[in-house]
Each structure stands twice: as structure tokens, then as C-alpha cells.
Residue, then its C-alpha position, 0 to 999 in steps of 0.5 A: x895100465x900097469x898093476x900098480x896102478x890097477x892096485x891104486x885105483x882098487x884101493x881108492x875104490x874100496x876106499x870110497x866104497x866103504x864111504x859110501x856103499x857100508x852107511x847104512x849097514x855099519x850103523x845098523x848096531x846103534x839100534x839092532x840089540x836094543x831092538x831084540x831085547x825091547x818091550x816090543x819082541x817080549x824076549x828077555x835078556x838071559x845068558x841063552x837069549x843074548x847068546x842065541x840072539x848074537x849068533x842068529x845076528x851073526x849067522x844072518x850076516x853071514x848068509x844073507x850079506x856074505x853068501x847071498x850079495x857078497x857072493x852070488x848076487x854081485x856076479x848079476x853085473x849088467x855092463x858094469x852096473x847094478x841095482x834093481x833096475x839093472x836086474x830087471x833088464x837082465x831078468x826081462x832079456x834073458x827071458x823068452x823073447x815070445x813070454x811076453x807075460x812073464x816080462x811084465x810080471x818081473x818089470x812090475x815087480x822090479x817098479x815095485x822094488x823101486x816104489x820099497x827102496x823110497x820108503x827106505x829112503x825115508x825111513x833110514x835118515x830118521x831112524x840112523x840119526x836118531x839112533x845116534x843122538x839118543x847117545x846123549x841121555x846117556x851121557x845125562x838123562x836131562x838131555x832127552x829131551x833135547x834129541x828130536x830137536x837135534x835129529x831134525x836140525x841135523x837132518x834139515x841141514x844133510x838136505x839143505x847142502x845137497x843141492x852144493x853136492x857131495x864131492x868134497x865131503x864125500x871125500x872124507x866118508x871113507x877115512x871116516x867110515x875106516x875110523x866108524x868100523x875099526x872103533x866098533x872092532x876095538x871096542x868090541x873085543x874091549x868087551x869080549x875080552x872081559x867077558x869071553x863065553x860070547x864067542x860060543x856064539x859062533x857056533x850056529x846051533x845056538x841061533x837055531x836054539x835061540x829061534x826055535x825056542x821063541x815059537x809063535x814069537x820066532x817073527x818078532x825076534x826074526x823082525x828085530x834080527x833084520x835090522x842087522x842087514x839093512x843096508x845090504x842092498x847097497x852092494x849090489x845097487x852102488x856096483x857100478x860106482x865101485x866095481x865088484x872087487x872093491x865091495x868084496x874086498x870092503x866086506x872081507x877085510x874091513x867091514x864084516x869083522x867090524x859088525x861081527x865085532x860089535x854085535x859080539x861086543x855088545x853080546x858080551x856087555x849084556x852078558x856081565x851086564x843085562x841092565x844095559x839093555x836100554x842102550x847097549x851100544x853106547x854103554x858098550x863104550x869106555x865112559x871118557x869115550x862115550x862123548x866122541x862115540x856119539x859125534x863119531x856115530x853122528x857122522x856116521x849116520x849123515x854118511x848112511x843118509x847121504x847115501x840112501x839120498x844120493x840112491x834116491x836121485x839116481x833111482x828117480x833119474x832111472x825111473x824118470x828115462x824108463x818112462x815111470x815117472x813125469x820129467x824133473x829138474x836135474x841138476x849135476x852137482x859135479x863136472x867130473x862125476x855124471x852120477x853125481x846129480x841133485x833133483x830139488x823135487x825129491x829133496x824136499x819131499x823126501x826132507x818133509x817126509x824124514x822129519x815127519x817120521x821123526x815127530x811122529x814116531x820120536x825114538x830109533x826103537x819105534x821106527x825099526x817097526x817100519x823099518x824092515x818091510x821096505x828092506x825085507x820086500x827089496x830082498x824077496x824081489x831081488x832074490x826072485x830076479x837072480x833065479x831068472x838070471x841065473x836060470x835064463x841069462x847064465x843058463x844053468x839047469x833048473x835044479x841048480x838055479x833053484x838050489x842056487x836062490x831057494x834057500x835065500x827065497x826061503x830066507x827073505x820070506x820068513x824075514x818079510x814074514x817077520x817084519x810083516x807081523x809089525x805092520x799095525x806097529x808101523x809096518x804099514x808106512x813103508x809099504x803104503x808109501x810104495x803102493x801109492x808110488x807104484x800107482x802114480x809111476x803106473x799112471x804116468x806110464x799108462x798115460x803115456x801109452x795112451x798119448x802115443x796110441x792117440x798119436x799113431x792113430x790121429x797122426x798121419x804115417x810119415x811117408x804118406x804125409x811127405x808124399x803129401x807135403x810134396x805136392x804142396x805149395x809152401x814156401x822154402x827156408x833155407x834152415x835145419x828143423x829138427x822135430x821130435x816124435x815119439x813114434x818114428x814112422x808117424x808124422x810129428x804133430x809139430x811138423x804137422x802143425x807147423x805146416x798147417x799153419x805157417x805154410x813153410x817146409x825147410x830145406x833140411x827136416x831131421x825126424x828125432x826120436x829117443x828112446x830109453x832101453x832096459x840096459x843100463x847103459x848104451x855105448x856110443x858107437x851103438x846110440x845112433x841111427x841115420x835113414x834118409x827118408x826123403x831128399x831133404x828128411x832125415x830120421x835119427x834115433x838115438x837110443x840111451x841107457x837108463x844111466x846115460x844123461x840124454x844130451x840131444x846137440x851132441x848126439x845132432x853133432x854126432x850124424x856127421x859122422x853117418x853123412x848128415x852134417x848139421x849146423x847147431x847154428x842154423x838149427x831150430x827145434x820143434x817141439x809139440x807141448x800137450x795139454x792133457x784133458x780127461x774123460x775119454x771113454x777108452x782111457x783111464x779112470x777119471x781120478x788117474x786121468x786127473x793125476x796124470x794131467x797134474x804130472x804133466x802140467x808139473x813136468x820139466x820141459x824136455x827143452x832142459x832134460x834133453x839139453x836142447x838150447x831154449x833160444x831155438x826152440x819152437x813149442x806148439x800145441x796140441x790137445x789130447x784125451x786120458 
């Protein structure tokens, strides 16, 4: 590739990155100063306040984004990819193969950032859009009441198309999240101009003034000031979509400076104006331009959603294959981009679950009490993660690990500390919302655990089953049946079952098992594994990534190339179907068995989440015990 075509394609990236990675931080300033001057955080709007708050949203946007994500946390890239669960596999296989229990611990608390990152999702849409129509009562106050009706119908119709996908439109996030971050700049500078003490904000020893002069209240300005990073999580989750480079190069050139802009802009408004408390944002704006701000702040905030939706749906498929969460309808909104996917389930939920955050919490400044537990939780986890990493898997010595992840520990524990003291406010929402998903992604995984036990324990082993079959009178058909096993060495129920009860053996039996590792993705030339076990059984095992997107024929046309050729004409998949029934005396509580029954009752067929052709599918079934 020449370099000029390398420039193209760092340039379309860092276009698309902006589009898609910066929503939600680049439309955190709709809310983030009305937030720290509110009722809520009792800090009053005077000179030192509105000085020492600006430089404290500064500097934390400056330690926390540039220092900690911009700086060390992209460099955590696994093959590519980033995002909480590919830290989780970076931390977990750079660990002491023998320290089992250090493994779990970091697998837990990375299913736990997973559980955060939806009360996000839910949480963002709301208070982004929100945020954006309460433009409208300043134009007219008269309008008011008009803006719960406009956030929901906009935010009913962001789901409704999801299921066309996002690839036309996503097209023109970047350009306009361009115009988003350069609007923000020019207007400002428009303000700091007027008003140019602003810029003594720069110096950080107004920040530390401005929080330690707060003393018991320094965690409700803390709390209020984390609003400015929310979002920044992003970085590091869509870094296999656009590369390092393009996300730095985002951040430097464009984004950073437009954030530092506004929150100075409105830092200076407040300063010649301190009225303007109640929406300073848009009253930062020229009053012909206020009417195209709040359309440009509205498209804004759909791109912010759109993002943290799309974050959803790849999270869910992630959770989904690492064998958290029951299967569920998949659909590819796009024959280009594999990550594009649309999943009906989480959808609606998530769509049912924004518009009740909407009526019941009814403004941007009373969600922001929900709001940062969830992000500020992430980045605890996250930091937590990057210490084994860089202690572990790039081997540096334990002081410097420390010294490296210490500070941002030290930071990310006062700001959840912060956004903690809001909990009774509408802290508790986000954190309950991820209790309650840890518990049934822990219930599905521990019943399937329990299946697999049951199976290795009821089920004969393999070779002693074919030893078995092979004395056996049963009658020959000329066909390939594939069975799929959840354990290798045992025999599949299906196989069991099919011939227990049909009396016939095939001349061609392929043994299939697939399995999900802890990296993001498994390369091809490595998904494979071919055994013949017998003259006419064959074990295959293919292994995914938890980003792959399984595809069971074309791996089956794959074994041609280790000696077993296998007609997809000729082929017949058995499948074995459980019906999960509770109250055995070694399992799990009776009210997990009775959720994870429902999960399994309600889960996709494996039929289309492996890509298996359903006119050749045989489906038996079995009875087991949770």
C-alpha cells in the first residue's frame, strides 16, 4: 500500500471515528455546566466558582481522556481490538496460568463492566436528547412543555429504523460531528473573547482551589464534573472499528480543542453573565443562531445514541459467544461490515427502557444523578484491568506498573466515590440495572455448566461408545451426519439418541464441537481441528473469537483442506434440543433454575446462530436437571 494511500485510509478513519467514537463526550457540554451550578451540587455561580469549575472540567479532560485512554489505555490492543472484554482476555492470559483465582476474580469484574456499560446505554439516549430539546424553552419558555413529547418521538423513531441499519447514515455522522465540534469552538472563543480572564483557568491550581474549598461537598461538584468524560470509554471499546492513530488524531486535532473551547466559552458567559446558569449552553449562543444550534445539537445527540446502541448489540453478541447470555436473533444490517448487526431483543428493551427514564425522570439535570455511576464504575474496572496488563502481559516491574495505573485508580475511585453520594438521587438505577444483569448472565453461564456436567457424567465417553456401536447390528446409510457436542471426548446425545432409536449408523459421522476463547478474534488458518477417531468418525473443532460470527458450513467446507471432504449436499445435522426442568438437589436455587428454564425455553435456535441450513436439520430431545 503506498503512503498515500495509507494517509486515505487514516483519514477516512479518523473521519468515521469522530461519527461514531466522540457522540457522546462531544455532547456532554449540553449539560455538564448547568449541572455543576445546579440546586443539586449547592455551588454558587461567582467569579472563583465558575473559574475553578472550568479549570477542574479542563484538567479532568486532560488526565482522565488525554493521559489515561488517549495515552496509556489504547496501547492495551488485543489483535486489533478493544473494549472491556478484550481487556478481560488480555488481563486474564497474561496471568499466571496456575492463579486460577485471580482469573475469575478479573473475568467477574470484567462481566460486571459489561452489566455498567448497559445502564449506560440506557441512560445516554435519554439524557443526550434531552439535553438537546430543552433548547426549545429557550427560545420561548411556552414551549416547555412540548419537550418530553419531542425527546420520546425522537428517540421511538432512532429505534425504529435500527433494524434498516446505520450504514447510510452513518456516512454522514462524521461531517456532521466535524460541524458539531468546530460550532462548539467558534462559539466558544466568540464568548472568550468578550470575556478573557476565562483563560486563567488553564492554570490547574484554580481546580485544586476550587475542590478543596468545597470540603464535605467536594463529591457533588466531583459528581457534576464527571459528566465531562462521559463517553470516554469509547476510545478504547470502538478501537478495533478505527484503529489507534485515527482516535488519537481525533482527539488532538479536533475534538479535544473543541471541548476545551466551549466549557471556556461558557465559563466566560457565566462570567459577564451568571443568570445564565439555567441553560448556559445554548444561551452561550448568538440569539439568530440558537434555532440551528438546537437542530445541530439534535443531530448530535441521535449520533451520541446511535453509538452507545450499536456498543450494545456488539456487547450482547460478545456476551452471547463467551457463554454469558442465552442466544439471540442476529441479524447483519450490512453485507459489507460484519459489526454492523441489529438484535430485535435488545432493541425493544433498551427503546421500553429510554423512554421510561424519560417520563420518570423528565429533565438532562435529573438523570445526570444516574448518570455517572455506570460510566465512573467502567472506569475503575477499566483501570483495575490495565494494571494487570501492564504488570503481566508487557511485563513492567511492579513500581512502575503501579506508578503507571495508581494515580488513575486514585482518580476513578473519588469520581465513583462522587457519583455514589447521588445514589438515593438516581445513582441506584444504573447499578441495579447491572446487578440484576450480572445475576442472569451468571445464571445462564452456571446452568450451562451444570448441562455440560450432567452430559459428561450420563453420557458415555466417545471411544467406548464407538467400541460399542461397532458390535452393533444397525443398518448403513450412505450420508454424512454431522453431530454437534458440547464436550469432545463424550458421546453427543443426538448420536446416542439417533441410534438408540432409529437403529442406523452413517458411513460418514463428523463429531463438531465449537467453542468461544477469550480473544477477540481467531484467525482462520488456526479455527481448525481435524482427528479421525475411527474409519468413518471424524472430530472437528472449531474455535471463534468472541468478535468472529460463527459460521458452521463454511467452516464443514473448510476440512477439505485437512484430508475430509464433505458434501453440503449430502449433509445432515443432529442436533440435541434440552428442556431444562428444576429442582435437582446439586444445582442451583430453585428461582435461578426457574430463570435460566426461561432463558432457554426463549433462546434462538442454534440452527440460525451457527448458520446451519434448517432443511437438514434433525433436532432430538433430551430432559435435563438445574
Amino acid at each position: 500500500m503506498t503512503s498515500e494511500h495509507k494517509k486515505h485510509g487514516l483519514a477516512a478513519a479518523t473521519l468515521a471515528a469522530l461519527g461514531v467514537v466522540y457522540g457522546d463526550i462531544g455532547t456532554s457540554p449540553l449539560y455538564t455546566v448547568q449541572t455543576v451550578f445546579s440546586e443539586s451540587t449547592g455551588i454558587a455561580a461567582t467569579p472563583d466558582n465558575i473559574i475553578g469549575a472550568t479549570s477542574a472540567i479542563f484538567w479532568a479532560l486532560m488526565l482522565v481522556v488525554t493521559l489515561k485512554y488517549v495515552l496509556l489505555i489504547l496501547r492495551a490492543d488485543n489483535h486489533g481490538e478493544g473494549g472491556i472484554m478484550a481487556l478481560v482476555a488480555l488481563a486474564t492470559g497474561s496471568s499466571n496460568e496456575n492463579n486460577t483465582r485471580r482469573k475469575r476474580i478479573l473475568l467477574l469484574l470484567g462481566v460486571f463492566g459489561l452489566a455498567l456499560f448497559y445502564g449506560d446505554s440506557i441512560i445516554t439516549p435519554a439524557i443526550s436528547v434531552l439535553g438537546a430539546m430543552e433548547g426549545i424553552k429557550v427560545v420561548s419558555p411556552q414551549f416547555e412543555s412540548y419537550i418530553l413529547p419531542l425527546t420520546i418521538g425522537i428517540l421511538v423513531g432512532l429505534f425504529l429504523v435500527q433494524k434498516r441499519g446505520t450504514g447510510t447514515v452513518g456516512r454522514w455522522f462524521g461531517p456532521i460531528m466535524i460541524v458539531w465540534f468546530v460550532a462548539l469552538g467558534v462559539v466558544g472563543l466568540y464568548n472568550m473573547v468578550s470575556n478573557p480572564e476565562i483563560l486563567s483557568a488553564l492554570n490547574p491550581l484554580y481546580a485544586i482551589h476550587f475542590l478543596w474549598d468545597r470540603g464535605a461537598g467536594v463529591f457533588l461538584a466531583v459528581g457534576a464534573i464527571v459528566l465531562a468524560l462521559t463517553g470516554a470509554e469509547a476510545l478504547y471499546a470502538d478501537m478495533g472499528h478505527f484503529g489507534r492513530k485515527a482516535i488519537q488524531i481525533a482527539w488532538s486535532l479536533l475534538v479535544l480543542p473543541g471541548l476545551a473551547l466551549t466549557y471556556m466559552g461558557q465559563g466566560a458567559l457565566l462570567l459577564a453573565n451568571p443568570s445564565a446558569v439555567s441553560n448556559p449552553f445554548y444561551m452561550a449562543f448568538p440569539e439568530p443562531l440558537l434555532l440551528p444550534a438546537i437542530v445541530l445539537a439534535t443531530a448530535a445527540t441521535v449520533i451520541a445514541s446511535q453509538a452507545v446502541i450499536s456498543g450494545a448489540y456488539s456487547l450482547t453478541k460478545q456476551a452471547i459467544q463467551l457463554g454469558y447470555l442465552p442466544r439471540m436473533q442476529l441479524f447483519h444490517s450490512s453485507a459489507l461490515e460484519e459489526g454492523q448487526i441489529y438484535m430485535p431483543v435488545v432493541n425493544w428493551l433498551l427503546m421500553s427502557a429510554v423512554v421510561v427514564m424519560v417520563l420518570v425522570f423528565g429533565s438532562s439535570a435529573a438523570l445526570a444523578s444516574a448518570y455517572g455511576v455506570a460510566v465512573t464504575g467502567l472506569m475503575v474496572i477499566t483501570t483495575v484491568l490495565t494494571f494487570f496488563v501492564v504488570r503481566y502481559t508487557w511485563g513492567y516491574p511492579l513500581w512502575l506498573a503501579g506508578l503507571a495505573t495508581g494515580t488513575f485508580i486514585i482518580v476513578d475511585l473519588l469520581l465513583f466515590s462522587s457519583c455514589a453520594m447521588k445514589f438515593a438521587e438516581g445513582g441506584w438505577l444504573p447499578f441495579v440495572v447491572a446487578l440484576l444483569l450480572l445475576n442472569v448472565m451468571l445464571t445462564w453461564k452456571r446452568g450451562r455448566a451444570i448441562i455440560k456436567r450432567q452430559i459428561r457424567r450420563d453420557n458415555p465417553l466417545l471411544q467406548d461408545y464407538l467400541l460399542k456401536v461397532s458390535t452393533m447390528s444397525l443398518a448403513q446409510v450412505e450420508h454424512t451426519a454431522v453431530f454437534l457436542a458440547l464436550e469432545k471426548d463424550v458421546a453427543p446425545r443426538a448420536m446416542v439418541h439417533n441410534v438408540r432409536h432409529n437403529r442406523v449408523w452413517h458411513s460418514r459421522n463428523v463429531i463438531l464441537t465449537v467453542s468461544f476463547d477469550h480473544v477477540p478474534w481467531v484467525p482462520e488458518n488456526e479455527r481448525l481441528s481435524v482427528v479421525q477417531v475411527s474409519p468413518n468418525v471424524w472430530q472437528v473443532r472449531v474455535r471463534y473469537g468472541f468478535m468472529n460470527t460463527p459460521d458452521i458450513p463454511k467452516a464443514l467446507k473448510q476440512c477439505a483442506a485437512y484430508g475430509l471432504v464433505i458434501n453440503q449436499f449430502d449433509v445432515t445435522y443432529f442436533l440435541s434440543r434440552e428442556t431444562v426442568l428444576t429442582g435437582s438437589p446439586n444445582g442451583m436455587a430453585q428461582w435461578r433454575g426457574e430463570l435460566f428454564a426461561l432463558m432457554s425455553r426463549n433462546a434462538e435456535s442454534i440452527v440460525n446462530h451457527f448458520q446451519v441450513p434448517d432443511n437438514c436439520v434433525l433436532e432430538l430431545g433430551s430432559r435435563v436437571m438445574v
